[in-house]
C-alpha positions as CSV (number, residue, x, y, z in Angstrom):
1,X,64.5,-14.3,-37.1
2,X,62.4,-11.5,-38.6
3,X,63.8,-9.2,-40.8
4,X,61.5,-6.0,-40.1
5,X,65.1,-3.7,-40.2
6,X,66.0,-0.5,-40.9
7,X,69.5,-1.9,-42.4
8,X,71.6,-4.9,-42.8
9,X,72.6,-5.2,-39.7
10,X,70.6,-4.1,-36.4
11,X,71.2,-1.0,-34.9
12,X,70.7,-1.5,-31.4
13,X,70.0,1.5,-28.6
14,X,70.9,0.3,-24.8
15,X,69.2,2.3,-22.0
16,X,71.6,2.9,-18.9
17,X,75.2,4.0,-17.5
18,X,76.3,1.6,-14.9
19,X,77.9,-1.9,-15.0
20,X,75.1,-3.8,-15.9
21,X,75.1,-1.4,-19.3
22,X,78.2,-2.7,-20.0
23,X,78.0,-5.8,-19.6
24,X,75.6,-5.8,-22.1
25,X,77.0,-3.4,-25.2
26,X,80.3,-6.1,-24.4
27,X,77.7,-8.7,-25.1
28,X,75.7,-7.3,-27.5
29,X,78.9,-6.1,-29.8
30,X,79.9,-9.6,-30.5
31,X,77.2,-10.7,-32.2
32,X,77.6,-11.2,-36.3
33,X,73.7,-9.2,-36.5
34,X,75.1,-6.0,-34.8
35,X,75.8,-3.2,-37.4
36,X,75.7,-0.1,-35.0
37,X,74.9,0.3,-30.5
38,X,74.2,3.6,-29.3
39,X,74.0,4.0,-25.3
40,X,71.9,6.4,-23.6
41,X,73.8,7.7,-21.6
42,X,76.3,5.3,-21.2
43,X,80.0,5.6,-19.7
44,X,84.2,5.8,-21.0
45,X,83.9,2.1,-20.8
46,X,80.9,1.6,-23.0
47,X,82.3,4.0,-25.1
48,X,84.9,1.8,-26.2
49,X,82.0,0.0,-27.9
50,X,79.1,1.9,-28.5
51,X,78.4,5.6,-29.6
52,X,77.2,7.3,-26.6
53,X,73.8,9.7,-26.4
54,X,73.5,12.5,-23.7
55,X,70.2,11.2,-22.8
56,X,68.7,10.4,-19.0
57,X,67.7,6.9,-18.8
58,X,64.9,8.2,-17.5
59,X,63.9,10.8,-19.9
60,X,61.3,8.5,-22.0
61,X,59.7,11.1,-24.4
62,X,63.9,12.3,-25.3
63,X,65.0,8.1,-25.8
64,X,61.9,7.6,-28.1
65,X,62.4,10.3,-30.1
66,X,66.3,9.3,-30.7
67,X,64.9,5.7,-31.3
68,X,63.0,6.9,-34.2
69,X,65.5,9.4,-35.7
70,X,68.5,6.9,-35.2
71,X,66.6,4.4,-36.9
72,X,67.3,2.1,-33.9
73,X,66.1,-1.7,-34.5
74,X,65.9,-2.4,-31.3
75,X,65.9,-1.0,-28.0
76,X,67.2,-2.7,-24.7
77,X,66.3,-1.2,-20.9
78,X,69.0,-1.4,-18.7
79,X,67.2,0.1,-14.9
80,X,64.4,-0.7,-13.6
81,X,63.4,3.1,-13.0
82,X,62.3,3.7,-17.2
83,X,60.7,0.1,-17.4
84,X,58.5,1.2,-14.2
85,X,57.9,4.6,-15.6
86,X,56.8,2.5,-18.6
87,X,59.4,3.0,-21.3
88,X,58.2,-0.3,-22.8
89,X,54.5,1.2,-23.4
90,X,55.9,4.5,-25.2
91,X,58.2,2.8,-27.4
92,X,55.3,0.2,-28.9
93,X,52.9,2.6,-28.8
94,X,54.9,4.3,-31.7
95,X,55.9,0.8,-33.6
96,X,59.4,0.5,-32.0
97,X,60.4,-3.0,-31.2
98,X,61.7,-2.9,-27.3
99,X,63.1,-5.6,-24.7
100,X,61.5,-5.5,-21.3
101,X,58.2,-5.9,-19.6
102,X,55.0,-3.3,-20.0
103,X,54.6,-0.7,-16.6
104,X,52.1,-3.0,-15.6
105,X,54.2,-6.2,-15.6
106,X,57.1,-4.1,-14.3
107,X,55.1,-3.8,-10.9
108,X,56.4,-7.5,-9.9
109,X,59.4,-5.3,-9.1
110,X,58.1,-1.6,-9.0
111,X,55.9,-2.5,-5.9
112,X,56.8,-5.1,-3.5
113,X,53.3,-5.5,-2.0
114,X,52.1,-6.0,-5.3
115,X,54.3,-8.6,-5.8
116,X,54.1,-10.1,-2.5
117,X,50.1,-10.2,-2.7
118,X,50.6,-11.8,-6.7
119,X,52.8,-14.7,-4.6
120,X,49.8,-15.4,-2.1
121,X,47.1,-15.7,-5.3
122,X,49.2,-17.8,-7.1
123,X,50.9,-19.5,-4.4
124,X,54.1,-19.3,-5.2
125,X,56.7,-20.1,-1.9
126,X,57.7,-16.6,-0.1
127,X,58.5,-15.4,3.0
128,X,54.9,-14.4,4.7
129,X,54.3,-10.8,5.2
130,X,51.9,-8.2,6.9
131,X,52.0,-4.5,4.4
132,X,51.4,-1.5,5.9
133,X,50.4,2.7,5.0
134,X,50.4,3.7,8.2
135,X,53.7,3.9,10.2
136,X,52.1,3.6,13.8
137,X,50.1,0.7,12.6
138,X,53.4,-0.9,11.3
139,X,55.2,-0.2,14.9
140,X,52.6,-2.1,17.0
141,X,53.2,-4.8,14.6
142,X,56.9,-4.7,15.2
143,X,56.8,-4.3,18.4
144,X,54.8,-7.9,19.0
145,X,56.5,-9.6,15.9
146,X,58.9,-12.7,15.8
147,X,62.3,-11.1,15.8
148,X,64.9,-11.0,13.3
149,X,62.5,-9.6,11.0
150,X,62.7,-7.7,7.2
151,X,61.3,-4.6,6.6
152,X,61.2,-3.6,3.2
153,X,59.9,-0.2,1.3
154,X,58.0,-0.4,-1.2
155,X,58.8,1.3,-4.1
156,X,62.2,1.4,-5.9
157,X,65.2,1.8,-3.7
158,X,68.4,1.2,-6.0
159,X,68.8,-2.3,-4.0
160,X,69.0,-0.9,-0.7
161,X,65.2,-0.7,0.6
162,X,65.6,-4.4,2.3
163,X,66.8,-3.9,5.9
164,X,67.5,-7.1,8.4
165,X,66.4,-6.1,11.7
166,X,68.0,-8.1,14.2
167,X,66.2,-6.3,17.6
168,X,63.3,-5.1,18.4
169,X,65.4,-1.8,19.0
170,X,66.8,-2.4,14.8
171,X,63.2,-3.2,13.3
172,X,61.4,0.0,14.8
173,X,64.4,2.4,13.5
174,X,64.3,0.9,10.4
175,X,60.5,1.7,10.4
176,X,61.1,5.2,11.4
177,X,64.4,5.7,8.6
178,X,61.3,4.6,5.2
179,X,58.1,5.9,6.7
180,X,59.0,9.1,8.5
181,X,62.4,10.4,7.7
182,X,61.9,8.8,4.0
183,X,65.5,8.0,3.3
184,X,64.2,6.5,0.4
185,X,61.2,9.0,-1.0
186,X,57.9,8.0,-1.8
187,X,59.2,5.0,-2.3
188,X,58.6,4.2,1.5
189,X,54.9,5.4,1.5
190,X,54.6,1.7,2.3
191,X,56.4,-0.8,3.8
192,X,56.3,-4.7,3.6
193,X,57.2,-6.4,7.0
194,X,58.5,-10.2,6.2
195,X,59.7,-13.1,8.4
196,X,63.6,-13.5,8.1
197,X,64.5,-16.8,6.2
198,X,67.6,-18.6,6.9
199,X,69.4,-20.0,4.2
200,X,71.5,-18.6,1.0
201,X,70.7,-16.3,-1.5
202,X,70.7,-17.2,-5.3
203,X,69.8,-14.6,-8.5
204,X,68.5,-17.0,-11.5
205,X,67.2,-15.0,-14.6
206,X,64.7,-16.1,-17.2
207,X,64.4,-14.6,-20.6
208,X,60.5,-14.9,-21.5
209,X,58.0,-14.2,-24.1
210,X,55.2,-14.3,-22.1
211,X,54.7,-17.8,-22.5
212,X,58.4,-19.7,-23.1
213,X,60.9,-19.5,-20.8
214,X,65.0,-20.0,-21.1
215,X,66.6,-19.9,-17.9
216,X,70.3,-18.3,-17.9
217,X,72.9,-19.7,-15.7
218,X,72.5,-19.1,-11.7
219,X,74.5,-16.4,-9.8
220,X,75.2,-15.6,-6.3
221,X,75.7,-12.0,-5.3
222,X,76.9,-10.3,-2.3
223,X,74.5,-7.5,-0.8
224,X,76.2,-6.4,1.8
225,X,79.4,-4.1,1.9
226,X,82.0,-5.6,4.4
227,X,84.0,-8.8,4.4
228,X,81.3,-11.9,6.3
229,X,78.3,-10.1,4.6
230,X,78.4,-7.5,7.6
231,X,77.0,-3.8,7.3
232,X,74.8,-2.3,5.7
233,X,73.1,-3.3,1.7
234,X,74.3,-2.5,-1.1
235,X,73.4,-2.7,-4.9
236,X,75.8,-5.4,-5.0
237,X,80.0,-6.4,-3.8
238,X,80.4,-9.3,-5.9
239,X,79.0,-12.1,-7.8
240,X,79.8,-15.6,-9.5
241,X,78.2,-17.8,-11.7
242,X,77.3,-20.8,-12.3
243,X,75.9,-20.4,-8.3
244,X,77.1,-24.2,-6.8
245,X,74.4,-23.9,-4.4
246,X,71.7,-24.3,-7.3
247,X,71.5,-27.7,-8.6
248,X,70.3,-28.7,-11.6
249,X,67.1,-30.0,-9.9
250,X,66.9,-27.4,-7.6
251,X,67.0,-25.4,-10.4
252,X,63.7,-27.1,-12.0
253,X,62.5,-27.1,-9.3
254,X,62.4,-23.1,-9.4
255,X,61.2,-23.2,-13.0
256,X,58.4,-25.7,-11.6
257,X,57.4,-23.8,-8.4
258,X,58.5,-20.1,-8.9
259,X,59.7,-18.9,-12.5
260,X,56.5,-21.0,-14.8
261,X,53.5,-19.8,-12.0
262,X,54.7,-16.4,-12.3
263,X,54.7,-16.1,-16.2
264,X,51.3,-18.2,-16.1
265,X,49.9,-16.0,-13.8
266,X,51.0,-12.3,-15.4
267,X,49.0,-13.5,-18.2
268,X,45.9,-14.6,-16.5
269,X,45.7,-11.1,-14.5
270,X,46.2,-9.7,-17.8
271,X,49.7,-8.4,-17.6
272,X,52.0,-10.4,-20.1
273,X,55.5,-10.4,-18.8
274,X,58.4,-10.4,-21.7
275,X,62.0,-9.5,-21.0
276,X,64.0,-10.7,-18.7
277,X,62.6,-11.5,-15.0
278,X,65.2,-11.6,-11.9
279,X,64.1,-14.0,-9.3
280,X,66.0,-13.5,-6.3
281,X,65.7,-16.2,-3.8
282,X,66.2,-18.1,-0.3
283,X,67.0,-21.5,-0.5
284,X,65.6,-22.7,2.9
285,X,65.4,-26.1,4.7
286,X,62.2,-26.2,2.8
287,X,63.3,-25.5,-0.7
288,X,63.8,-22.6,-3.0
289,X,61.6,-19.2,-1.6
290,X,61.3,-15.7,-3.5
291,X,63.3,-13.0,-1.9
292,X,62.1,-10.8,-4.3
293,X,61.3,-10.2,-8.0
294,X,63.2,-7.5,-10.5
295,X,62.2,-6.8,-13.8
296,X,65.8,-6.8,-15.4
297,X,68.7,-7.6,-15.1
298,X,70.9,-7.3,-11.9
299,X,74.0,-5.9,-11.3
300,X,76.7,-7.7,-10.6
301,X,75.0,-10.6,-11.8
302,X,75.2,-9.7,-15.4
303,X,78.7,-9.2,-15.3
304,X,79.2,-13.1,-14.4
305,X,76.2,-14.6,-16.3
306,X,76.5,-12.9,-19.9
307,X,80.4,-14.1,-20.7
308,X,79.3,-17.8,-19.9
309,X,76.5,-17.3,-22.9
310,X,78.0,-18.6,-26.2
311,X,74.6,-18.2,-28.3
312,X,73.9,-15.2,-29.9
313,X,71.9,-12.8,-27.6
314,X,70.7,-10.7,-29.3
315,X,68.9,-12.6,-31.1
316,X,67.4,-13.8,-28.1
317,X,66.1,-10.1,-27.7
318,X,64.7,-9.6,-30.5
319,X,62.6,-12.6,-30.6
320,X,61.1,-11.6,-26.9
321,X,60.7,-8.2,-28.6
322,X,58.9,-10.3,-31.7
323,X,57.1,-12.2,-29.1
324,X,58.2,-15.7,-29.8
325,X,61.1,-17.1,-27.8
326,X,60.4,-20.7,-29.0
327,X,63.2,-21.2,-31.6
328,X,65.9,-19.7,-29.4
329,X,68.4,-22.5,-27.9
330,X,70.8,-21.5,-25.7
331,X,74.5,-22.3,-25.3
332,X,76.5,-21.9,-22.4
333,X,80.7,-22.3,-21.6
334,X,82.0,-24.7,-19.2
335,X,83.2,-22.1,-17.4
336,X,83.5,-19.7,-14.0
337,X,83.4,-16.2,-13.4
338,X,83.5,-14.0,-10.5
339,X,83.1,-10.3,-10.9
340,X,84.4,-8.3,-7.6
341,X,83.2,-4.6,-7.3
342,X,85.2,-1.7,-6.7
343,X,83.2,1.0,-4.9
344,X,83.9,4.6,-3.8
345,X,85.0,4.7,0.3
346,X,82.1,5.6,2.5
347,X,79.5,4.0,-0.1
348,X,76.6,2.9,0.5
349,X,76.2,6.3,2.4
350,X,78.2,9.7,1.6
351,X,81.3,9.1,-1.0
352,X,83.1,11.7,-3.0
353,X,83.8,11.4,-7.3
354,X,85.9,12.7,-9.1
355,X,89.0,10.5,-8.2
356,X,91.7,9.5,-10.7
357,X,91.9,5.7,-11.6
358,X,95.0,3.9,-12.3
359,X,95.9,0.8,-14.0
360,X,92.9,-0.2,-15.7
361,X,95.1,-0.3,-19.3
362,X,97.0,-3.3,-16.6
363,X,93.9,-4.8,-16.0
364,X,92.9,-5.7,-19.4
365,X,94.1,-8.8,-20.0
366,X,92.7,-12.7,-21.8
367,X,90.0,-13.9,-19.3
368,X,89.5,-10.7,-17.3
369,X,87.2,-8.1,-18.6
370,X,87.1,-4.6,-16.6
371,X,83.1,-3.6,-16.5
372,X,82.8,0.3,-15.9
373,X,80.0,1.3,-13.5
374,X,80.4,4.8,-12.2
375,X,83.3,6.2,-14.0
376,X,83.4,9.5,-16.1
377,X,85.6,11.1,-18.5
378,X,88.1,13.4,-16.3
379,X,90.9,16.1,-17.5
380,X,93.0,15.1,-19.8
381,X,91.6,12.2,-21.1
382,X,91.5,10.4,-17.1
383,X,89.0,8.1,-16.5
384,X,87.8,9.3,-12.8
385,X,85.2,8.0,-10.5
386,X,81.3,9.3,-10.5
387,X,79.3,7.1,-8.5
388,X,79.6,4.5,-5.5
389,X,79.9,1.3,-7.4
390,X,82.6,2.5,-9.6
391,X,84.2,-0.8,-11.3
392,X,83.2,-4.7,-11.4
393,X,86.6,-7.0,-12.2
394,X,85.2,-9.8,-13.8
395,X,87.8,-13.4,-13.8
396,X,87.3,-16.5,-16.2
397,X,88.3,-19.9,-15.0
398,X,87.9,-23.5,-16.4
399,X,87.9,-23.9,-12.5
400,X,86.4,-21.6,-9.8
401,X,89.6,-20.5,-8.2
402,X,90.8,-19.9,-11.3
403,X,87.9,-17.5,-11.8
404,X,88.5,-16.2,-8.5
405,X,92.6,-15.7,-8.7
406,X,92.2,-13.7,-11.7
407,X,89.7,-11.0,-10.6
408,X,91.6,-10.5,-7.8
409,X,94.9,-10.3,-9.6
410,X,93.3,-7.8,-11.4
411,X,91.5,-5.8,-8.9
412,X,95.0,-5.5,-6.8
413,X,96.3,-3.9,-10.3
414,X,93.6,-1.0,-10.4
415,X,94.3,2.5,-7.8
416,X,91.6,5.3,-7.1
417,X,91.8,7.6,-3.8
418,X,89.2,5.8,-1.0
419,X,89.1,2.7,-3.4
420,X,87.0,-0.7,-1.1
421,X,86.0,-3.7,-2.1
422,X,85.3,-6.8,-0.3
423,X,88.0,-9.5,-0.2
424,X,86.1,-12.6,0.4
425,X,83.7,-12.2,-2.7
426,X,83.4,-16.7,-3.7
427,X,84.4,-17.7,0.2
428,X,81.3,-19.7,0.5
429,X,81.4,-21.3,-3.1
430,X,84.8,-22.7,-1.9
431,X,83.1,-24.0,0.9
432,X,80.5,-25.4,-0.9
433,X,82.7,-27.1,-3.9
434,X,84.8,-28.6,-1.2
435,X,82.0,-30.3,0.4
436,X,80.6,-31.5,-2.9
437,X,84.3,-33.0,-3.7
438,X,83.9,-34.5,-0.2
């Protein structure tokens, strides 16, 4: 590991508030090469383990100039927001050692019809599409189309810019919600129309260096908000890892098809992709198929994938940072989590904050870990809700439902006014496990 350090130990800056955040200051903290992690701006559960800094993730020029008087070694980007506005770009362009991919490479998730016309070149399996600027262009599409059909925006949209239209009726109000009322900004200047693919959704996340690749355990998340994946998508319910519906060869078979071309062919269009890359896929009747590409890590997938990691990762980081992932070997525990989410009622749409939250002192226990999301620091010391994704309750097993049993015994422990979450979150790994024992 190079030693280009300020100190003894690194002092490490993480870039976000939310879940995924901390998930990884939780992470990062255990590791023997950690002397100090700042948060920017962080949350009352991160600041149980790292000194927080009233910065916007998104204020790039403010988290640079911190980096540089904090003497931070190392900086990691939480949202996908800063590495699109190009975080990555400022920080090495003043000397600072950072872990994520450039603006450019960024645009694998910053732009779905980039990424979707990057599949096509380098023929890597996705859904086929048709992109369009022009809303009435995209309606006489729709209305001809195969239905059920996804229509996507295609800029950022916090997880919730993928809408399954199952009518005709669906698919052309789902047109007129991005492109004309734009429920979701510019970000709907453009929308990608794709054909629906039937199968099951799996999240499998690669560090890379731009050439070498470690694969991290699988995970299997749950978009939408009810019980039987019914309503409306969120930025995630739920998740567990390892994902029983991802093989191991199925899973080199992603490397093979999906994770390898796409590394190989950032760097032939002259994009070098380091940091972490999210492929989110369909496994179909005709093998694994990219849903879509993000360019960190997801959330709440990185509550369930980061406590089955036993190697040390920050090291990891630092040597994508360095720009030689080679040496790293990563360990994993024979082990199960599932991470349920706690949201705020009425989320994904209108929610209120600002609501007490009870038992969480409870819910600490040996093979549970309580993940804050959107929580703030209330009166009197409370911890109260601020956002719609509020808690993930993550349960360890040396068995699935032991995994399972103990989120759950944990969730039931915690109280906020309006408090949801789904109740079925690993119903179809049970499934699955019990037809493998079959």
């Amino acid at each position: 590991m190079t030693t280009l350090l300020h100190s003894e130990k690194l002092r490490l800056l993480v870039v976000g508030s939310g879940g995924r955040e901390h998930a990884l200051v939780w992470k990062l903290a255990q590791s023997p090469r950690v002397g100090k992690i700042f948060c920017a701006p962080g949350n009352p559960g991160i600041a149980q383990l790292a000194a927080s800094v009233d910065i916007s993730s998104t204020n790039i020029a403010a988290l640079r100039h911190f980096a540089e008087e904090a003497r931070i070694d190392l900086t990691i980007v939480g949202p996908e927001p800063a590495l699109v506005a190009g975080i990555v770009d400022e920080f090495e362009a003043h000397g600072l050692y950072i872990f994520g991919p450039s603006q450019q490479a960024a645009q694998l998730e910053g732009s779905k019809a980039f990424a979707k016309d990057f599949m096509r070149k380098y023929r890597i399996p996705t859904a086929a599409y048709q992109i369009f600027a022009q809303a009435e262009a995209a309606r006489q599409y729709l209305l001809k189309c195969k239905i059920p059909v996804v229509i996507k925006a295609d800029g950022l949209a916090a997880g919730k810019g993928a809408i399954v239209a199952h009518s005709r009726n669906e698919a052309l109000n789902a047109l007129a919600m991005i492109m004309e009322q734009k429920q979701f900004g510019e970000a709907g200047n453009r929308i990608v129309v794709e054909e629906f693919m039937e199968g099951e959704e799996v999240s499998v996340f690669c560090l890379t260096d731009g050439v070498n690749l470690c694969i991290l355990p699988a995970a299997q998340d749950h978009k939408a908000v009810y019980n039987g994946d019914l309503g409306p998508n969120t930025g995630g319910m739920g998740a567990y890892s390892p994902a029983p519906t991802m093989s191991a060869e199925l899973l080199q078979r992603v490397h093979r098809q999906i994770l390898q071309p796409v590394i190989e062919g950032m760097a032939l269009e002259h994009k070098p992709y380091r940091g972490v890359l999210y492929a989110g896929l369909m496994i179909t009747a005709e093998g694994p198929k990219v849903v879509e590409f993000n360019c960190r890590f997801g959330d709440p997938e990185t509550q369930v994938v980061l406590p089955l990691i036993t190697s040390d990762l920050v090291e990891a980081m630092w040597l994508v940072a360095q720009g030689d992932l080679s040496d790293y070997r990563l360990t994993l525990a024979s082990q199960w989590a599932l991470a349920v989410v706690l949201a705020s009622g009425g989320y994904p749409g209108e929610y209120e904050t600002g609501k007490v939250i009870s038992g969480l002192s409870r819910s600490e226990e040996k093979n549970v870990i309580v993940f804050h999301a959107g929580t703030a620091e209330g009166p009197r010391g409370k911890v109260v809700t601020n956002g719609g994704r509020v808690l993930a309750i993550t349960g360890l097993g040396d068995t699935f439902q032991q995994a399972r049993e103990r989120a759950y015994q944990a969730v039931n422990r915690i109280r906020f006014e309006g408090e949801y979450h789904r109740t079925d979150i690993g119903a179809k790994a049970l499934k699955h496990l019990k037809s493998n024992a079959n």
